[in-house]
N, C-alpha and C positions, 0 to 999 in steps of 0.2 A: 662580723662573726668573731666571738672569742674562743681562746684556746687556753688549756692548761699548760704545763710548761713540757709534760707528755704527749699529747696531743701534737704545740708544735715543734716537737722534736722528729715527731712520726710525719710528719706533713714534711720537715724540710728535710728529714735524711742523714741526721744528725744526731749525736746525742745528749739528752739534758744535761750532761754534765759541761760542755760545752756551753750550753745555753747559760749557764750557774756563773760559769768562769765568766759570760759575755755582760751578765750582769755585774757581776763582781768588781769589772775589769771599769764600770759606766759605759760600757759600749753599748748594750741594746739592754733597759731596763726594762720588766716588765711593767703596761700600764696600770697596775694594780696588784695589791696580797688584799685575799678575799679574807674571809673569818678562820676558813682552815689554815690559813697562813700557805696558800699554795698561789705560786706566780701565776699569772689570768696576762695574757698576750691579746691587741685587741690589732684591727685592720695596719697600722698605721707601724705596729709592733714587726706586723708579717711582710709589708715594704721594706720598712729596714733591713730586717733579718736580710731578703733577699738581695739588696744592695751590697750586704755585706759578704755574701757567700758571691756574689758577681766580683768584688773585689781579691776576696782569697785564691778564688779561680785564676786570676789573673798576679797573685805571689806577691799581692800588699802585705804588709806587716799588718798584726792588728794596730800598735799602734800609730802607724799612717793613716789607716781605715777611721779610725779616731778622730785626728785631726780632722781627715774631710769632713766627717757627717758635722761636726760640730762647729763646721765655718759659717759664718754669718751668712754668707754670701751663697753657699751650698745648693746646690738647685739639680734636684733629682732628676731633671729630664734631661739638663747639659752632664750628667754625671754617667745616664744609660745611652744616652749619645757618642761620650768620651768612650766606656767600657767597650762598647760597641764594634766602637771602630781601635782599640785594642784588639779583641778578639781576630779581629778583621787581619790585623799587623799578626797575628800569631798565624791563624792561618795561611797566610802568603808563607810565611817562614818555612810552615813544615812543610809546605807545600813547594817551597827552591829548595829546601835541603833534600827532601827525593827527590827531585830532578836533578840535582847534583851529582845525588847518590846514581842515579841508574846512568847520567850519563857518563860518571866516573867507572862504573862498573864495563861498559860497554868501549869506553879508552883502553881499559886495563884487558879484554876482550881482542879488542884492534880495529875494532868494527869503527870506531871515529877518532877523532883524534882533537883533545882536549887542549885550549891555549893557559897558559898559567894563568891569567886572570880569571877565565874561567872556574878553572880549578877553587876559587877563593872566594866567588860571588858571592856563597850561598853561607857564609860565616861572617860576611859584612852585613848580609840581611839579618841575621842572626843578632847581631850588636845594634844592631837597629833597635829590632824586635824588643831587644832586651832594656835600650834606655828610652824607650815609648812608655816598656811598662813600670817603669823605675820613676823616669821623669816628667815623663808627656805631660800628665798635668798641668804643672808648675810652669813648665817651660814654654806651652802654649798660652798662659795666663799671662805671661809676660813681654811675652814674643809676639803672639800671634799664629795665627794657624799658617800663613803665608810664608811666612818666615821659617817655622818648624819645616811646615815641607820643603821647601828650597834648599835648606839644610841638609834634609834628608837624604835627597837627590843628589846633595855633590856628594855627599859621603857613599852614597850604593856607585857612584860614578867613579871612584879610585879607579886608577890603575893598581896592577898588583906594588908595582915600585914607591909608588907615593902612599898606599895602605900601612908598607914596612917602613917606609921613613915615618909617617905619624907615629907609630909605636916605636920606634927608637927615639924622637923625640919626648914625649911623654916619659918613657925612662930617663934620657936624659934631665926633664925636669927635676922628675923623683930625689935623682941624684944629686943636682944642684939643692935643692929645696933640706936637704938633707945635710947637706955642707955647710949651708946656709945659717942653719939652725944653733949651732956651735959657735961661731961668730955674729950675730944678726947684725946686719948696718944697710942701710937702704941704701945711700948714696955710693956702695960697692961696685964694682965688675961684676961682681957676682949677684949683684940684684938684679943690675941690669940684664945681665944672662938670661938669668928666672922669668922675667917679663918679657922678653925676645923669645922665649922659647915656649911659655905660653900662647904669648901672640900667635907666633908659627902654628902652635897648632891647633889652634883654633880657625885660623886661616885657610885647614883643610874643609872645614866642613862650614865653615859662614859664608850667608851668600857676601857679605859685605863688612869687613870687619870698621866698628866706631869706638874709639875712647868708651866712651857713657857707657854703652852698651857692655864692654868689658867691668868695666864697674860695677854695672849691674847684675852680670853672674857672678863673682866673686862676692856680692854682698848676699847672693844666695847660698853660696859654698857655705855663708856662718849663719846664714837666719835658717840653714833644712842641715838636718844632723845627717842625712841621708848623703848628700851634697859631700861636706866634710869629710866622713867615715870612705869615701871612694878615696879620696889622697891622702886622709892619716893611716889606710890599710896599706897602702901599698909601699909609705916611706918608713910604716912601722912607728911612726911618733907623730907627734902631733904638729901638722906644719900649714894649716889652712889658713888660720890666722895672717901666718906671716908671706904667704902667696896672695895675701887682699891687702894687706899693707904694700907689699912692693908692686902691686897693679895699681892704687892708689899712690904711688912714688911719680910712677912714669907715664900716667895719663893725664897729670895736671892739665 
């Protein structure tokens, strides 16, 4: 079946101006301009589109949305399989954050009585939730699904005490990474630091930390802008570069 560009605007709940932009943008072109010069969307047009809106659902960028569709390798059924089981990761989420909620409510009550860990579950699911939909992709592409989970499971398995040492460390990076920057020299204390303190924390949530394998996420940190933009935001300058230089120092 075809659709005008009204049509599938009113079918997907959207509107054309949106569609204009998605064409504009090469995201979803229509498969034809008929004589009236009006965009004509055909079976193959109304897959995407829905691909696409499964992706915004789930807080892709359009241009990550982009990349995907236009990966060689792209394969729509491992793509509604991924989404899928996203949705699945959000669900569970909102699903410990009220249970968090009502059993917090009912501590604060007096009727139970909540342990600190407790108290914190439902915010480590929460960071989960959020670098599944961030990164899941990529990282099981590279990883493996085995792996990803295993990951996954020591990080929801924190104690409350080693949850706050991870993010004190990570700051500490931050900081080093940023000191760093002013002076650059691999062969320093200070590079050494950076890639100690790396390691560490990564060490939280690997089931098995390997040389190679560190290597290989810091060559993702520069080949996904996505990747970067997580540690140029937080040191405020640009420091990715030279945290894949100095994990490349000390994993010879």
């Amino acid at each position: 079946m075809k659709y005008t560009i009204k049509k599938l605007a009113e079918l997907a709940g959207i509107s054309t101006r949106t569609l204009r932009y998605y064409d504009q943008i090469d995201l979803l072109k229509p498969n034809e301009i008929n004589k009236s010069n009006y965009r004509i969307y055909d079976e193959k047009n109304v897959d995407t589109l829905q691909q696409i809106m499964y992706y915004r659902a789930l807080n892709f960028p359009l241009g990550k949305i982009k990349q995907l569709l236009n990966d060689p390798n792209f394969s729509r059924l491992q793509a509604l399989e991924d989404q899928r089981q996203m949705l699945l990761d959000k669900q569970i989420e909102i699903e410990t954050l009220l249970t968090n909620i009502d059993q917090t409510i009912k501590d604060y009550r007096g009727e139970i009585t909540m342990t600190d860990t407790e108290k914190f579950q439902a915010f480590k699911q929460q960071q989960l939730s959020k670098n599944e939909t961030n990164y899941g992709t990529e990282i099981r592409k590279k990883y493996g699904e085995q792996t990803v989970q295993q990951s996954n499971q020591k990080f929801a398995n924190l104690s409350e005490n080693d949850f706050e040492t991870m993010k004190k460390i990570e700051a500490q990076l931050i900081a080093y990474l940023v000191e760093f920057k002013k002076q650059p020299n691999l062969d320093s204390a200070l590079a050494e630091k950076i890639y100690q303190a790396h390691k560490q924390w990564l060490e939280f949530t690997w089931p098995e930390y390997k040389p190679a394998a560190h290597r290989g996420l810091v060559d993702m940190y520069l080949a996904d802008p996505r990747f970067a933009k997580y540690y140029n935001d937080k040191a405020q300058t640009d420091v990715v570069q030279l945290l894949h230089d100095v994990v490349y120092r000390y994993t010879k």
